[in-house]
C-alpha positions as a Markdown table, in Angstrom:
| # | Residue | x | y | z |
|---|---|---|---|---|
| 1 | Unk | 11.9 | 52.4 | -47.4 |
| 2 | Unk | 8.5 | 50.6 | -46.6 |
| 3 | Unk | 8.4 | 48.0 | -43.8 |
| 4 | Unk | 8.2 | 44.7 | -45.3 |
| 5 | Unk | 7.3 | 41.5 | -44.3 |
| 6 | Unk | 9.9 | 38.6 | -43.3 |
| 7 | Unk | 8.6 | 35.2 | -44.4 |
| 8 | Unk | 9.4 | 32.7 | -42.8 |
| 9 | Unk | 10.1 | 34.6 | -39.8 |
| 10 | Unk | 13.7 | 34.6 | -38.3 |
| 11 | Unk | 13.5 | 32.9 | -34.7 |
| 12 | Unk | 16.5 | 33.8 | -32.4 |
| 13 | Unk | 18.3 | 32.3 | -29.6 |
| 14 | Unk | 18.2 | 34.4 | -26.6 |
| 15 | Unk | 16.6 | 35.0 | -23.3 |
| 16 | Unk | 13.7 | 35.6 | -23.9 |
| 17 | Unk | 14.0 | 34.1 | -27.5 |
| 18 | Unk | 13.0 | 37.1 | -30.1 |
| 19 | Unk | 10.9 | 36.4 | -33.5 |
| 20 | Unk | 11.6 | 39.0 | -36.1 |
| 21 | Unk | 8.6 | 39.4 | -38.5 |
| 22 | Unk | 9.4 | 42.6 | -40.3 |
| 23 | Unk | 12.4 | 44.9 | -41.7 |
| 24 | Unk | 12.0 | 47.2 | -38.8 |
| 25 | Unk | 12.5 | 44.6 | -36.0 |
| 26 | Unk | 15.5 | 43.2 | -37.7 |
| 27 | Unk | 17.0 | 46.5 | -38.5 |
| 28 | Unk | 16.1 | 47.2 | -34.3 |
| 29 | Unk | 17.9 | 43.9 | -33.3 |
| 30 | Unk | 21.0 | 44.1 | -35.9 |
| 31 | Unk | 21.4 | 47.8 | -34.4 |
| 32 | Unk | 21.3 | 46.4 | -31.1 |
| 33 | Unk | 23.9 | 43.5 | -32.0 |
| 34 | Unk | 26.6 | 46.0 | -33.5 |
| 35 | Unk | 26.8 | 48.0 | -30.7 |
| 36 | Unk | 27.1 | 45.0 | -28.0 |
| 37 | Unk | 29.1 | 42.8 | -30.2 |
| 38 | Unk | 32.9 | 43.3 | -31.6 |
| 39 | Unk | 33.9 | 42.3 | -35.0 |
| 40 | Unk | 32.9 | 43.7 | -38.1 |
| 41 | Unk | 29.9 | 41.0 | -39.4 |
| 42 | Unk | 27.1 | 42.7 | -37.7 |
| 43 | Unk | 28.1 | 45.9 | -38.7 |
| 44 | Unk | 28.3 | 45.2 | -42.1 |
| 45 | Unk | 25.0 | 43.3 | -41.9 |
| 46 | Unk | 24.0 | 46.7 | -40.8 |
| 47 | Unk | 25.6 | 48.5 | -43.7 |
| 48 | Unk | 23.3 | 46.1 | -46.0 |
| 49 | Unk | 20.0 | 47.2 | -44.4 |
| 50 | Unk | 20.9 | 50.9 | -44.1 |
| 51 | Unk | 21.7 | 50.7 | -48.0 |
| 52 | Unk | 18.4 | 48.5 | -48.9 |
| 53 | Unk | 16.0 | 50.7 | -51.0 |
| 54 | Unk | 13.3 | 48.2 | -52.1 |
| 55 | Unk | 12.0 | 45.1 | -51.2 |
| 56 | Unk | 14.6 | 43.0 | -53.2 |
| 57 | Unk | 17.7 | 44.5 | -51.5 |
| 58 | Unk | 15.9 | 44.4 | -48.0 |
| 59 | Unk | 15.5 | 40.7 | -48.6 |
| 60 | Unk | 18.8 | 40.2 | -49.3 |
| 61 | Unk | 20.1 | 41.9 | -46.4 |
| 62 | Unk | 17.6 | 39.4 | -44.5 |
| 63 | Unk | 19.2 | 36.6 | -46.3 |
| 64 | Unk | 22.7 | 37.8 | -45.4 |
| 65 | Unk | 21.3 | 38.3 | -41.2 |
| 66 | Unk | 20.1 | 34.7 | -41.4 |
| 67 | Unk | 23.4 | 33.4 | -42.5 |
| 68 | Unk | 25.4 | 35.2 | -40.0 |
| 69 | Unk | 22.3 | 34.0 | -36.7 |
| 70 | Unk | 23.3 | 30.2 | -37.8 |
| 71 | Unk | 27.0 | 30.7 | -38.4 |
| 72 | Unk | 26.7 | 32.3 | -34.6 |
| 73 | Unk | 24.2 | 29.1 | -33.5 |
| 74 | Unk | 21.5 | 32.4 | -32.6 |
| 75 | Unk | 18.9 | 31.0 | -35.0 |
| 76 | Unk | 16.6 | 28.8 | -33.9 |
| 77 | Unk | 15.4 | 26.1 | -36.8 |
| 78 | Unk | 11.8 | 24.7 | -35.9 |
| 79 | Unk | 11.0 | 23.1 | -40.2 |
| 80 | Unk | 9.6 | 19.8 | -39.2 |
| 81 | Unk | 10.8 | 16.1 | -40.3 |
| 82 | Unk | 9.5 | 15.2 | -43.5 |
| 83 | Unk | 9.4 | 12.2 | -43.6 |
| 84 | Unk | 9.9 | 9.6 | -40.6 |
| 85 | Unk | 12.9 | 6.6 | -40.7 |
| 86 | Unk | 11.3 | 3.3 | -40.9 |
| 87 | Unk | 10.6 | 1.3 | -37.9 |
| 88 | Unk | 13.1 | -1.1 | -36.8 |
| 89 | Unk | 10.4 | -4.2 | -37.7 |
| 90 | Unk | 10.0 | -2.4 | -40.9 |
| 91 | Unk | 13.7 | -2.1 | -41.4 |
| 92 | Unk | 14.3 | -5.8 | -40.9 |
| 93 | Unk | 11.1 | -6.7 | -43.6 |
| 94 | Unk | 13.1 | -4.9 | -45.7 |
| 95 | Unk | 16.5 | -6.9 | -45.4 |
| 96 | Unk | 14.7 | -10.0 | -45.2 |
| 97 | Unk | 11.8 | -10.7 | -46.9 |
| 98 | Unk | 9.6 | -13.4 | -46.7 |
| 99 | Unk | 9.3 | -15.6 | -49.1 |
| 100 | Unk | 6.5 | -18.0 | -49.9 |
């Protein structure tokens, strides 16, 4: 299977935090987390790497890795705000207009 980009890049939680930008690293660190990790989850995540064959299936396993990093609180979120709450003079404008 060909190495294919992860976009947006997964961000992990860890010391020193790890970015993942391709297949290969993620197939490294899910290798990694199997074997220093009980339970069956990362193992399985494993399974869905080892059985990717193109670029659709890889992506899914990504999708799958991603899932299990924020159901563990390992992924690190950095999307921006998109839009700012209103001020709290803007606020009261709001609730009580002036009227002329």
């Amino acid at each position: 299977m060909r190495d294919y980009p992860i976009d947006p890049e997964l961000r992990i939680r860890a010391i020193p935090p790890r970015v993942l930008r391709c297949i290969t690293e993620a197939i490294a660190f899910v290798r990694e987390m199997a074997l220093g990790r009980s339970g069956h989850v990362w193992r399985d995540v494993q399974q869905s790497f080892d059985k990717a064959w193109d670029e659709w299936s890889a992506m899914e396993a990504v999708v799958e890795l991603e899932l299990l990093l924020e159901a563990e609180g390992l992924l690190i979120n950095d999307k921006p705000v998109l839009a700012s709450s209103p001020s709290l003079e803007e606020r009261s404008q709001t609730r009580n207009p002036v009227v002329r």
